[in-house]
N, C-alpha and C positions, 0 to 999 in steps of 0.2 A: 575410591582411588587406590585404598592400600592394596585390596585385590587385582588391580592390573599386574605391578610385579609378579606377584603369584603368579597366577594365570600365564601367564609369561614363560618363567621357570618352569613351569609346569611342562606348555610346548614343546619347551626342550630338551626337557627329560624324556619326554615321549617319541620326538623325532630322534633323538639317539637310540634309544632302546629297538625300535622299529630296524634299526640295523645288526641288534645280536640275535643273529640266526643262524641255525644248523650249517643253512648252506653256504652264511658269509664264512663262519667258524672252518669250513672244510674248504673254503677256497685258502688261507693259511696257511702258509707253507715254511718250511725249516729253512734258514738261509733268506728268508724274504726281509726286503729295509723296511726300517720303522715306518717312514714315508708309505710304502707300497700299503703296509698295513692298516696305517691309515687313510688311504682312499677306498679300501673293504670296507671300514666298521666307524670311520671317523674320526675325532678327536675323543683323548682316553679320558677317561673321568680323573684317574690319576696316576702320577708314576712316580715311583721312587730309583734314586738313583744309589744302590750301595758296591763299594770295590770293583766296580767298570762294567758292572750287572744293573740294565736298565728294569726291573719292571711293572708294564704297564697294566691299568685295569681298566673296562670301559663296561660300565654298569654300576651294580650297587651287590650288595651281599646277597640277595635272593635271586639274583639272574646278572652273571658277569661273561666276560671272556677274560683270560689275561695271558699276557704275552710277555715273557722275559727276553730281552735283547744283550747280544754283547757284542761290542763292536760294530751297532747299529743292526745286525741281522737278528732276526728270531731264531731264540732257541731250542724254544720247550714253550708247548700253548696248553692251559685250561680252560677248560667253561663248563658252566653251573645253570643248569634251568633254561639252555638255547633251546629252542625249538622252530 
């Protein structure tokens, strides 16, 4: 039974990941809303919010995207290990 949770998580780590891809990454654009970016890649794994500079990370340290927002638009995008 304790492995169903797992198993579970697991899922969902994988159905996110399935979404950092080259081509979601380049559909990304400067000025796009948080919202918008979110229906490319999903919900973010995480975000921090510092002096009205949102940003967001959706992955893990060995395969991410991240997306810095100010004022809700993107302003600058990285990624690590998309393909």
């Amino acid at each position: 039974m304790k492995q169903l949770p797992l198993s579970i998580f697991l899922l969902l780590a994988l159905a996110a990941c399935s979404r950092l891809t080259a081509e979601n990454y380049d559909r990304i654009e400067v000025a796009m809303a948080y919202d918008e970016v979110k229906q490319i890649i999903g919900e973010p794994t995480q975000c921090d919010d510092v002096l009205g500079v949102k940003q967001c990370t959706w992955g893990d340290e060995n395969q991410h995207i991240k997306v810095s927002f100010i004022g809700g638009r993107a302003t600058f995008m990285t990624a690590k290990n998309v393909r």
